[in-house]
PDB file with one MODEL, atoms N, CA, C and O in Angstrom:
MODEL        1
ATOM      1  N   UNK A   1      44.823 -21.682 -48.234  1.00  0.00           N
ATOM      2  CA  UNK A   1      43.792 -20.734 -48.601  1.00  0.00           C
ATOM      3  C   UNK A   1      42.452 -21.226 -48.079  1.00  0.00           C
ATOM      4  O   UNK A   1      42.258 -22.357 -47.633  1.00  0.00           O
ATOM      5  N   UNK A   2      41.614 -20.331 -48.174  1.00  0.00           N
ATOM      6  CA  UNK A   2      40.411 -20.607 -47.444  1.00  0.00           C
ATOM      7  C   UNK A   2      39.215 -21.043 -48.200  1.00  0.00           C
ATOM      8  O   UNK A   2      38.172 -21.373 -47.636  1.00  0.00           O
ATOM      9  N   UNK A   3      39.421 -21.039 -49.823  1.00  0.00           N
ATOM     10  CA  UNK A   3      38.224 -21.425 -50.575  1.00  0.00           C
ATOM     11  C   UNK A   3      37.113 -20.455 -50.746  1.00  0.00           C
ATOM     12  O   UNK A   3      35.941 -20.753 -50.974  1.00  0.00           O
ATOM     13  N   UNK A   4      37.532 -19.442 -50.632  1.00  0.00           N
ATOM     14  CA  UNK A   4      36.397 -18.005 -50.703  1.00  0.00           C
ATOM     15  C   UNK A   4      35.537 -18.364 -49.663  1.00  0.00           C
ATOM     16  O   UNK A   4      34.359 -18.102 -49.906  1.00  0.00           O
ATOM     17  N   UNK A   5      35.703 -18.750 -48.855  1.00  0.00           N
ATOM     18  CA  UNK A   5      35.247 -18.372 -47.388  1.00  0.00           C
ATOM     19  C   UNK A   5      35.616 -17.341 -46.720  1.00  0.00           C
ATOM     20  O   UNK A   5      34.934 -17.195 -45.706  1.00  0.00           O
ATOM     21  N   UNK A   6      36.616 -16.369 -46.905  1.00  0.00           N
ATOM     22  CA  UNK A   6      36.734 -15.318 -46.511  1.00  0.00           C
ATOM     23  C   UNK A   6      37.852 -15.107 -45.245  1.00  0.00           C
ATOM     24  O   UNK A   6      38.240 -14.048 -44.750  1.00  0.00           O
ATOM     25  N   UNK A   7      38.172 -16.307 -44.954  1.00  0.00           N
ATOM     26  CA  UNK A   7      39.087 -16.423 -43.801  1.00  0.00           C
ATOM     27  C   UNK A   7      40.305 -16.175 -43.781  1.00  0.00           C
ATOM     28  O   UNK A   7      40.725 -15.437 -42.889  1.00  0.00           O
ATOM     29  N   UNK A   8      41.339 -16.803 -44.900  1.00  0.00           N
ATOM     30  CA  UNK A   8      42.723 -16.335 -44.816  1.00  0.00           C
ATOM     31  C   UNK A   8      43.325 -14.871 -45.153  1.00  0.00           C
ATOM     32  O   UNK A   8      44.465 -14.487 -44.892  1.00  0.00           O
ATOM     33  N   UNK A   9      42.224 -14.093 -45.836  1.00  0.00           N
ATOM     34  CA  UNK A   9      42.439 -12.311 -46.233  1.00  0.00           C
ATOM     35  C   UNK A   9      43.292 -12.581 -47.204  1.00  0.00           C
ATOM     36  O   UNK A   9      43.486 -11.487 -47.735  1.00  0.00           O
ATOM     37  N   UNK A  10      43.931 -13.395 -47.768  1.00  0.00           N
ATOM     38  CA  UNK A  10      44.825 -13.211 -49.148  1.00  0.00           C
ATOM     39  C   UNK A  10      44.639 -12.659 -50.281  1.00  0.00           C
ATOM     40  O   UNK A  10      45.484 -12.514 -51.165  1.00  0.00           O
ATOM     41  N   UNK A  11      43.340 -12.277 -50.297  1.00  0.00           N
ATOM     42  CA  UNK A  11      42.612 -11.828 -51.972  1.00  0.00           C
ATOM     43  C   UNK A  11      42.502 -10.469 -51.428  1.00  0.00           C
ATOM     44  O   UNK A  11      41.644  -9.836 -52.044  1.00  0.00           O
ATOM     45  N   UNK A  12      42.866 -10.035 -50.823  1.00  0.00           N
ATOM     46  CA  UNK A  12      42.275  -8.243 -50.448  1.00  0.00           C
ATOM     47  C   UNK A  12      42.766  -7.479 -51.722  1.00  0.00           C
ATOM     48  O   UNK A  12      43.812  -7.672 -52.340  1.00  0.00           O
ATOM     49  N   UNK A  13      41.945  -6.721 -51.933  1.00  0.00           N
ATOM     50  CA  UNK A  13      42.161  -6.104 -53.371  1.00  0.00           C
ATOM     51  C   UNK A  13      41.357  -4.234 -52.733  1.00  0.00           C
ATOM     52  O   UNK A  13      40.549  -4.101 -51.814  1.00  0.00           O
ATOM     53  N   UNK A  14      41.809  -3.375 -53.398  1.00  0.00           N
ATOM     54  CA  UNK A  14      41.768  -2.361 -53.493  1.00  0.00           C
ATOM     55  C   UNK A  14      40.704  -1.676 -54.785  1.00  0.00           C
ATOM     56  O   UNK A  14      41.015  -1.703 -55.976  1.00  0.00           O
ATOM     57  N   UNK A  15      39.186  -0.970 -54.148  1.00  0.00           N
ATOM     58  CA  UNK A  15      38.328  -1.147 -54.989  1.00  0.00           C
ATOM     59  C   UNK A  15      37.535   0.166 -54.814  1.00  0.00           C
ATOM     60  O   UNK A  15      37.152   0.480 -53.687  1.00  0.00           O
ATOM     61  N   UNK A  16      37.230   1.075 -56.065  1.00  0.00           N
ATOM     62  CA  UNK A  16      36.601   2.226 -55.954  1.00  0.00           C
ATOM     63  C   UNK A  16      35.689   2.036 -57.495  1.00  0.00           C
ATOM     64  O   UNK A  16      35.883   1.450 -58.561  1.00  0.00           O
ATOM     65  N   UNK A  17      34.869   2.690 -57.045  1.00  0.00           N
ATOM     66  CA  UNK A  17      34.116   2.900 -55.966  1.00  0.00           C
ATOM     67  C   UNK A  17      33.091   2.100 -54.904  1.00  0.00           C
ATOM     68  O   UNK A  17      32.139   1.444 -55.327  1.00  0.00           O
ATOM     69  N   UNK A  18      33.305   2.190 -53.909  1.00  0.00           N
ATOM     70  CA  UNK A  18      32.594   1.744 -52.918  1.00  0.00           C
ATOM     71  C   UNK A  18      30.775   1.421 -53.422  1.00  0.00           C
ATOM     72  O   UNK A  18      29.971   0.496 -53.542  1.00  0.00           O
ATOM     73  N   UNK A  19      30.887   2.848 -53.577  1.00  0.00           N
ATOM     74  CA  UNK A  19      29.108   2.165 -53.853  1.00  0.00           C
ATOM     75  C   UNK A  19      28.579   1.505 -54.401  1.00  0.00           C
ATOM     76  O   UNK A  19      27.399   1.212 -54.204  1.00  0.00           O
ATOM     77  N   UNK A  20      29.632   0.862 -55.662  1.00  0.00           N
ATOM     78  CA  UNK A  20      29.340  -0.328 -56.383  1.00  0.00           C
ATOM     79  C   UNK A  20      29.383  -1.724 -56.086  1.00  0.00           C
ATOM     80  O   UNK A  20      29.180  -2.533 -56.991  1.00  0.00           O
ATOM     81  N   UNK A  21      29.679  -2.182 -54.665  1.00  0.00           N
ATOM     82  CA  UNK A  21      29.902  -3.272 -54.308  1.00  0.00           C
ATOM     83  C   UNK A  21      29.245  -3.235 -52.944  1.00  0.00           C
ATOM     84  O   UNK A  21      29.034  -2.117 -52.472  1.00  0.00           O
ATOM     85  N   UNK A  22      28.886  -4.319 -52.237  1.00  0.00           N
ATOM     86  CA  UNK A  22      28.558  -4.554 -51.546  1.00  0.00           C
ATOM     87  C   UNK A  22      28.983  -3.964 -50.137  1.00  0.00           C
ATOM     88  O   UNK A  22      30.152  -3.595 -50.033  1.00  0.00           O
ATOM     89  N   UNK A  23      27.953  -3.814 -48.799  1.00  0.00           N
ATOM     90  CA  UNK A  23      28.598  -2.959 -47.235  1.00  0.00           C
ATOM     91  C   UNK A  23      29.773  -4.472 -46.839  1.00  0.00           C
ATOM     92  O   UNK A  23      29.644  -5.654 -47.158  1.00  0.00           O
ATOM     93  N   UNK A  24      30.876  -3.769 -46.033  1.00  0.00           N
ATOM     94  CA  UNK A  24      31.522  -4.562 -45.792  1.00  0.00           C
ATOM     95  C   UNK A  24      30.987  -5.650 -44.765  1.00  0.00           C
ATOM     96  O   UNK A  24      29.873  -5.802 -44.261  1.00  0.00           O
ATOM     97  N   UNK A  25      32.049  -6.277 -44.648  1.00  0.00           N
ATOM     98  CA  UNK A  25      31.056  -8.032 -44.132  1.00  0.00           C
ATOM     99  C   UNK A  25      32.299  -8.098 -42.385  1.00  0.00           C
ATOM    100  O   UNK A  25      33.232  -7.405 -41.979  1.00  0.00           O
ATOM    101  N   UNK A  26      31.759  -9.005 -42.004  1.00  0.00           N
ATOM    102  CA  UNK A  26      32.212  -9.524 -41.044  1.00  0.00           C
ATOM    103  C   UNK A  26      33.786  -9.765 -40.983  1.00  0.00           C
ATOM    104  O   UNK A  26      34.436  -9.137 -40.147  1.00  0.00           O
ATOM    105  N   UNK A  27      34.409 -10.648 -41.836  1.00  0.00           N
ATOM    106  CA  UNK A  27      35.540 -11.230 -42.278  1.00  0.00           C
ATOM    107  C   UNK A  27      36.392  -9.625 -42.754  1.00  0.00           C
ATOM    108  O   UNK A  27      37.622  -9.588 -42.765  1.00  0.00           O
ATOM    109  N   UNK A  28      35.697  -8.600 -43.058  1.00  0.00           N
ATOM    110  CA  UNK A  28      36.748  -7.365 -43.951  1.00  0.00           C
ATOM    111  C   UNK A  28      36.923  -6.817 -42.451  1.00  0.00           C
ATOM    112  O   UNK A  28      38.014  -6.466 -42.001  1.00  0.00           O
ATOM    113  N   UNK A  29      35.484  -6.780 -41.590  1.00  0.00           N
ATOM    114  CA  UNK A  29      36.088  -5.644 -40.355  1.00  0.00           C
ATOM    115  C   UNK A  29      37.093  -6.762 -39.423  1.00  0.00           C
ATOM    116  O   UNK A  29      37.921  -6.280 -38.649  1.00  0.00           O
ATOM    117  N   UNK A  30      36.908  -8.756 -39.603  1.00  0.00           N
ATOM    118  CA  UNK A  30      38.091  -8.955 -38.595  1.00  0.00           C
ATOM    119  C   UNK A  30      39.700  -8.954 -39.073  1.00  0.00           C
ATOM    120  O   UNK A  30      40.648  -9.165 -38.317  1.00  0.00           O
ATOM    121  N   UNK A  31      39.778  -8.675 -40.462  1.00  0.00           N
ATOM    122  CA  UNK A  31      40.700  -8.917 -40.786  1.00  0.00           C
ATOM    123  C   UNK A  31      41.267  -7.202 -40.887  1.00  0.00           C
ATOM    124  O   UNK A  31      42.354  -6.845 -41.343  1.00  0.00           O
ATOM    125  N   UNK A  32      40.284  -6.394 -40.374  1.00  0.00           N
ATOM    126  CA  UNK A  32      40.975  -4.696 -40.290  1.00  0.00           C
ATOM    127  C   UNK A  32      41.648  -4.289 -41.344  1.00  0.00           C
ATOM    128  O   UNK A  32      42.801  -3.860 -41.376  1.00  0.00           O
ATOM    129  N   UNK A  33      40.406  -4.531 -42.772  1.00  0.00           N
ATOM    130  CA  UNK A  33      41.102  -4.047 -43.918  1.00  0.00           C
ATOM    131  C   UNK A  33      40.956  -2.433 -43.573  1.00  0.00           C
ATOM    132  O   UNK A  33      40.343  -2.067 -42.571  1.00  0.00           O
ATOM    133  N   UNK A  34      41.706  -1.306 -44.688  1.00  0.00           N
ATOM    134  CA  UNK A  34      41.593  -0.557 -44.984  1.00  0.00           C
ATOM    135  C   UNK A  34      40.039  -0.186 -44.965  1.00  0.00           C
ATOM    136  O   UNK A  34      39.260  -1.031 -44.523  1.00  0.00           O
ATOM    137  N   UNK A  35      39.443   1.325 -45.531  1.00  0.00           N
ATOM    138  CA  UNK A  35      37.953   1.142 -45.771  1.00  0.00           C
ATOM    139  C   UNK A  35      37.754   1.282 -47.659  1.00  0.00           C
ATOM    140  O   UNK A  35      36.773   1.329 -48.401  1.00  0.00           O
ATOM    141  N   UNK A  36      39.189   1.312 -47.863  1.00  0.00           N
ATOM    142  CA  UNK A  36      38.916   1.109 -49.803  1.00  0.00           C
ATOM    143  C   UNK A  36      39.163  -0.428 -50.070  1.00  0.00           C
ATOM    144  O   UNK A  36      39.291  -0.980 -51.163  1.00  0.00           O
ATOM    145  N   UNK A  37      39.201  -1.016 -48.743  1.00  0.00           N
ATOM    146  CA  UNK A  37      39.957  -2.605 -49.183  1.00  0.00           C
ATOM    147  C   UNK A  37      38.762  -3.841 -48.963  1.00  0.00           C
ATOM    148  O   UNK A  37      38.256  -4.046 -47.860  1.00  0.00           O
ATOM    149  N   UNK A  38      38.468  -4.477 -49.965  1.00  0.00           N
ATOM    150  CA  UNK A  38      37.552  -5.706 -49.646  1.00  0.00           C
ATOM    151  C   UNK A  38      38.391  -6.916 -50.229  1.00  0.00           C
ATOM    152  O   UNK A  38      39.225  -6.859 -51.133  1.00  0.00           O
ATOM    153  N   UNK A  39      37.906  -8.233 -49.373  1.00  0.00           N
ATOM    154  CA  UNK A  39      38.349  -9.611 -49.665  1.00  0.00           C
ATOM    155  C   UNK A  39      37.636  -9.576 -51.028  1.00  0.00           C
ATOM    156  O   UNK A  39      36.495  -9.131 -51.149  1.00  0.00           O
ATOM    157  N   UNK A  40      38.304 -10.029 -51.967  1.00  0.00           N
ATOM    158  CA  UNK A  40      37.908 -10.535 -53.376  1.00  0.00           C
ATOM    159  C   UNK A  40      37.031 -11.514 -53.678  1.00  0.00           C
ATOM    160  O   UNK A  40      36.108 -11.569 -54.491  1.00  0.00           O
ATOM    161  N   UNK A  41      37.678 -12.646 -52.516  1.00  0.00           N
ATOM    162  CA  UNK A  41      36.588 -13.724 -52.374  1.00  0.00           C
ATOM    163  C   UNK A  41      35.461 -13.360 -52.074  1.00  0.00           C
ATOM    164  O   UNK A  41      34.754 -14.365 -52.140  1.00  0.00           O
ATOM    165  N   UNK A  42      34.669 -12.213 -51.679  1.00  0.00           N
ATOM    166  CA  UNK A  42      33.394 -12.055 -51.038  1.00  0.00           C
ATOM    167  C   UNK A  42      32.667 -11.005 -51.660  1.00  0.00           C
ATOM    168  O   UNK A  42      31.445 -10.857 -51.656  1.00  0.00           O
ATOM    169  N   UNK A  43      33.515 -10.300 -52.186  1.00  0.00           N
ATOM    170  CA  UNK A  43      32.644  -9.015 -52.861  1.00  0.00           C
ATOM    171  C   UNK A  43      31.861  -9.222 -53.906  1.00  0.00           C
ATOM    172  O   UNK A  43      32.186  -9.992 -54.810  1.00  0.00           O
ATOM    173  N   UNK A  44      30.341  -8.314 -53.888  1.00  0.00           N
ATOM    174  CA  UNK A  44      29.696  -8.729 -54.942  1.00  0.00           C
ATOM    175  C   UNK A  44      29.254  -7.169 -55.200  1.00  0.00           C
ATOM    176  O   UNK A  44      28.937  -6.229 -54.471  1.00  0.00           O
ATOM    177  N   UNK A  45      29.440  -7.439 -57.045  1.00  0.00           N
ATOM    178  CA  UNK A  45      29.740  -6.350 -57.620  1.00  0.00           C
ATOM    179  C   UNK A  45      28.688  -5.965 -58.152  1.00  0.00           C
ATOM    180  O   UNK A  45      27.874  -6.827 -58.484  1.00  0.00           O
ATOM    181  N   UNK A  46      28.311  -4.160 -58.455  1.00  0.00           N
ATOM    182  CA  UNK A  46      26.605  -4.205 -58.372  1.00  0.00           C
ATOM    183  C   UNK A  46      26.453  -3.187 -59.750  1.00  0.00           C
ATOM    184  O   UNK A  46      25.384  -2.709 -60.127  1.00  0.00           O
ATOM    185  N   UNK A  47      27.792  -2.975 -60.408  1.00  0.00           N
ATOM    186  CA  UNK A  47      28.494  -1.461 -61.287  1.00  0.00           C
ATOM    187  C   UNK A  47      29.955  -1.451 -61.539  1.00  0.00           C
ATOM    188  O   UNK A  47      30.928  -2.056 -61.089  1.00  0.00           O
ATOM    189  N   UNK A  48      29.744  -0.555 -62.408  1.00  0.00           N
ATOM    190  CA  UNK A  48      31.249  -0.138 -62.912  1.00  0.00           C
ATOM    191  C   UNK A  48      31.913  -0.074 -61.499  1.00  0.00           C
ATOM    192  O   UNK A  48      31.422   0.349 -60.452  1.00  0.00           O
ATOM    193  N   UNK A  49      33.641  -0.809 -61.820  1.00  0.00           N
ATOM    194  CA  UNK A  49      34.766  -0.627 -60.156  1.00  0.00           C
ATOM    195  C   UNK A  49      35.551  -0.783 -60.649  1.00  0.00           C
ATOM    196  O   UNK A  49      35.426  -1.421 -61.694  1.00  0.00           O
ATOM    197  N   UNK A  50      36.912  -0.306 -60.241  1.00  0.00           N
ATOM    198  CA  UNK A  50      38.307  -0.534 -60.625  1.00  0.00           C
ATOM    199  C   UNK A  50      39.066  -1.127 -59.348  1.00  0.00           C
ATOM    200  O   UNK A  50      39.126  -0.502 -58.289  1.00  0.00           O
ATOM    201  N   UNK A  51      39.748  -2.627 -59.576  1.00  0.00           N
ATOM    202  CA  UNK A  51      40.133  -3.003 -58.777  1.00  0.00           C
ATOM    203  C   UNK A  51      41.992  -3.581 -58.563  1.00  0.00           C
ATOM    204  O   UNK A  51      42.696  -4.490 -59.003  1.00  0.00           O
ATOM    205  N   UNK A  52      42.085  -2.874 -57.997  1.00  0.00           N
ATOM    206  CA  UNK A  52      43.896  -3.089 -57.672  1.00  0.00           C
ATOM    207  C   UNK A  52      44.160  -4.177 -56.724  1.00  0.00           C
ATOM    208  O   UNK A  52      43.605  -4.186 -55.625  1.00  0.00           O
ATOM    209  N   UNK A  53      44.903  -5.009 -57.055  1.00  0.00           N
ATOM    210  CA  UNK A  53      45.733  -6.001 -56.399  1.00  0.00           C
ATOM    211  C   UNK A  53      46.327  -5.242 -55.070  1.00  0.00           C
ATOM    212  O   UNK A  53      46.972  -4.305 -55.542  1.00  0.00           O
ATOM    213  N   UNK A  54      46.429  -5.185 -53.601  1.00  0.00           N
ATOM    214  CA  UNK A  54      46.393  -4.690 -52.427  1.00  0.00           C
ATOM    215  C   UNK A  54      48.143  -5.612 -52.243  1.00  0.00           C
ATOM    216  O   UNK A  54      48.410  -6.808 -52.359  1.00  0.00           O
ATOM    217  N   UNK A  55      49.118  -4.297 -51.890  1.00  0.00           N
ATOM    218  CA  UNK A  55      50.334  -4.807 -52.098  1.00  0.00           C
ATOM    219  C   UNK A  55      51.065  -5.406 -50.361  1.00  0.00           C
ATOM    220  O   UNK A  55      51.323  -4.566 -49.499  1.00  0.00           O
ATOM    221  N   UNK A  56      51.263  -6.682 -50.154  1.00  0.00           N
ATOM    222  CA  UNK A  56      51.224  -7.295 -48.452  1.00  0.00           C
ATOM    223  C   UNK A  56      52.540  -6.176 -48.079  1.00  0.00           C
ATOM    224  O   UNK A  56      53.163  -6.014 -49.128  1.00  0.00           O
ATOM    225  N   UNK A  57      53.009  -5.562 -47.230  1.00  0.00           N
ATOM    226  CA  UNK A  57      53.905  -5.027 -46.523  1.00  0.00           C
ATOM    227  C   UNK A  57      55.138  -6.261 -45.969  1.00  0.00           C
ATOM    228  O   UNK A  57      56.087  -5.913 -45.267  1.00  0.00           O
TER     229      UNK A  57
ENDMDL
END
């Protein structure tokens, strides 16, 4: 794991609403999340969000 550095994408979690958290970062567009999907390790939360565990394929 990467230590919430944002590097290994293992924490991707599934999070609405958007406007409550932070624009996506560097590490969400290289790791080509979804656009409802942010690294856990990095998100900072600004409001009410509901967040789902993002299931690996």
């Amino acid at each position: 794991n990467c230590r919430g550095h944002g590097l290994c994408g293992k924490c991707v979690v599934e999070i609405e609403p958007l406007e409550n958290v932070n624009p996506r970062t560097f590490f969400e567009n290289l790791h080509k999340l979804e656009p409802h999907q942010k690294l856990g390790c990095r998100v900072k939360v600004y409001g009410d969000i509901t967040v789902k565990a993002a299931i690996a394929d």
